[in-house]
N, C-alpha and C positions, 0 to 999 in steps of 0.2 A: 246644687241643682245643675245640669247638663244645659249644655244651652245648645240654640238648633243654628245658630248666628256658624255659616260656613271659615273656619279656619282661613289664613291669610296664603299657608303653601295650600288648599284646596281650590282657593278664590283666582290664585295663581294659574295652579294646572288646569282650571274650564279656561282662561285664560289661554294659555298655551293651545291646549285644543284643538280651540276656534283656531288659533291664530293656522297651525300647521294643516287643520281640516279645510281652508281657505286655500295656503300654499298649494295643497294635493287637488283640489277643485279646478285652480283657477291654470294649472299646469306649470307653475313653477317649481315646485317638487318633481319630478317625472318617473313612471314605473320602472322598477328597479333600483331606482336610488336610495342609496346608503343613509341612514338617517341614524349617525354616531351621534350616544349621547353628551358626549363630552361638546362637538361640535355646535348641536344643536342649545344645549344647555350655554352655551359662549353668543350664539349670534342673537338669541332671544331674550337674553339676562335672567336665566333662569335656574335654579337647582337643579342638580342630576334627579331627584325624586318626584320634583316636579314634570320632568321631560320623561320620567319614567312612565308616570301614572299619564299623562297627557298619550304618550305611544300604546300602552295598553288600553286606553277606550278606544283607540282608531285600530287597535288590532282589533275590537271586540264590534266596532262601525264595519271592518273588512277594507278599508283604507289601507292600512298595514299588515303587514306581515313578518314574523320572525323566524329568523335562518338560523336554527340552533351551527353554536359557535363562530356565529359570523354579525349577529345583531339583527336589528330590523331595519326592513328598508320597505318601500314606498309597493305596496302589492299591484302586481297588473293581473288581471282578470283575463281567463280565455276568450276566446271569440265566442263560445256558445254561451259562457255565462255571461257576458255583454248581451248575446241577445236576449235572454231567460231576464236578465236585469232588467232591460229597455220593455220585455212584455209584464211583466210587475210595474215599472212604472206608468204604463200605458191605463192599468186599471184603477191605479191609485189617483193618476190627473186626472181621469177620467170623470171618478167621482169629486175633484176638485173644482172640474168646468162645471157639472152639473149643478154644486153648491154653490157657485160663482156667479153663477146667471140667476140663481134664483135672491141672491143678495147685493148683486150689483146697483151702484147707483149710479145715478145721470153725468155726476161729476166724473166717476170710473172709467164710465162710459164713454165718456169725451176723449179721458188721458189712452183709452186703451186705443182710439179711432185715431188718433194721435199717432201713437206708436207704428199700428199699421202703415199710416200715409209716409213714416221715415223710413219703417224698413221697403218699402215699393219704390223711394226714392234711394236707397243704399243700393238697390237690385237695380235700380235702371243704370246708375255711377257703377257698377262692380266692385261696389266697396264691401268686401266680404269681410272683415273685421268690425265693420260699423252694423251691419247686419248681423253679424254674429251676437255682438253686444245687445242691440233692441230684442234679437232673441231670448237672451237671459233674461231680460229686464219684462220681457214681454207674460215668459211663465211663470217667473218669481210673483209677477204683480195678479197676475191670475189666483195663483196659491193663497197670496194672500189678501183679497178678496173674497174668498171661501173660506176665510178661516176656519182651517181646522188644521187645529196643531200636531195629531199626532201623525196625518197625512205628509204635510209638511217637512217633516222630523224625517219620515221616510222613502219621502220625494229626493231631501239633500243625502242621504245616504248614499240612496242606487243611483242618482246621479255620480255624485264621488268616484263609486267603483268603478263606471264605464266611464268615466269621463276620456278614458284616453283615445275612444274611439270616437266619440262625437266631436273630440279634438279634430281630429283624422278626416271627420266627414266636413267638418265649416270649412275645411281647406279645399275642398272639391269644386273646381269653377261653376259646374252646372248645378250645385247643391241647393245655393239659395232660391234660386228659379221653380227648383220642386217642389219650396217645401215653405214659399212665401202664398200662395194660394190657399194650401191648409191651413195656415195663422191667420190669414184673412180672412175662411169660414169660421174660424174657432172666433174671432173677436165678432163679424157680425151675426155672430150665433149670442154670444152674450150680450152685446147691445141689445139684440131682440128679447133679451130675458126669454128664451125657451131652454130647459133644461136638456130637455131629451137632443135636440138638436147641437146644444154646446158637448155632452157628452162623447156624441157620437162624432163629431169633429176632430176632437181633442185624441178619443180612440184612431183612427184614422192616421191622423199625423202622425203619433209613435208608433204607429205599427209601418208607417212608412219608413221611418230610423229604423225599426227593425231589420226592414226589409235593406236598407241601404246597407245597414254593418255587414251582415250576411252576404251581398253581394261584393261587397269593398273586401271582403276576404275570400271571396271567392271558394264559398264553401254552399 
């Protein structure tokens, strides 16, 4: 009888995955970079088969990329499909804020009134890395609050792919200034439990990232 119990080089490569899905997210991987498996299978303690299958689902996430006879290495996305990315995500948090506020509880409530009051105080310091961070933490905690998983799943994708541009944009001195006003409709939209109003907040915000990458490249 076949058993459904995942293999240990399987258990391995979601493993890996994650781990390099993280790397490419968080910008320590960076577009273009070389991702040899020998190399990689050495720093991760890993199988070549395991770093294999691990590079093939981030090619099939659009993470990676293969350069027939040169390997894969770490995909960078053009400036339109960065913004084509950023308006797909815009509709998919969209429906995330809107499930968010309608599940939200008092406790969430607090922690998200929270967050707010740190990134307003990161923006008044100029602490653009401590802002940047209550950012993640701000729409990661949103997502999952709404739970719904397969949103989720495809919130961290299209993140992944553009990430190198929202890299690009937290580094802009006037950034956080823009774009702490629309976190703070988005959270007192969910405090109030209105759907339609977190939605549309939430819309709003990345279509202002839209509007930013487009401009930061001057196209």
């Amino acid at each position: 009888m076949s058993s459904t119990r995942p293999s240990a080089a399987a258990t391995r490569s979601d493993s890996l995955t994650d781990r390099l899905r993280r790397d490419i997210v968080s910008g320590r991987l960076v577009p273009h970079q070389r991702l040899v498996e020998a190399d990689v299978a050495e720093e991760h303690d890993a199988s070549r088969g395991a770093v294999r299958l691990a590079l093939n689902e981030l090619v099939t996430e659009g993470l990676v990329e293969r350069i027939p006879n040169r390997g894969a290495r770490v995909r960078k996305v053009s400036v339109q499909e960065a913004i084509e990315i950023t308006e797909v995500r815009a509709a998919v948090e969209s429906l995330c804020a809107r499930k968010a506020a309608e599940k939200i509880t008092t406790e969430q409530a607090e922690q998200l009134q929270e967050i707010g009051a740190l990134m307003s105080a990161a923006v008044e310091r100029g602490a653009r890395d401590e802002y940047s961070s209550l950012n993640r933490r701000l729409h990661t905690m949103i997502i999952d609050i709404a739970d719904q998983q397969i949103a989720a799943q495809t919130i961290q994708r299209l993140r992944g792919q553009a990430i190198h541009y929202h890299f690009q944009l937290s580094s802009q001195p006037d950034r956080p200034r823009v774009s702490l006003p629309q976190h703070l409709e988005v959270i007192e939209a969910l405090c109030a439990r209105d759907p339609n109003r977190a939605a549309v907040a939430m819309q709003a915000h990345l279509e202002s990232v839209t509007e930013a990458i487009a401009a930061s490249a001057d196209i």
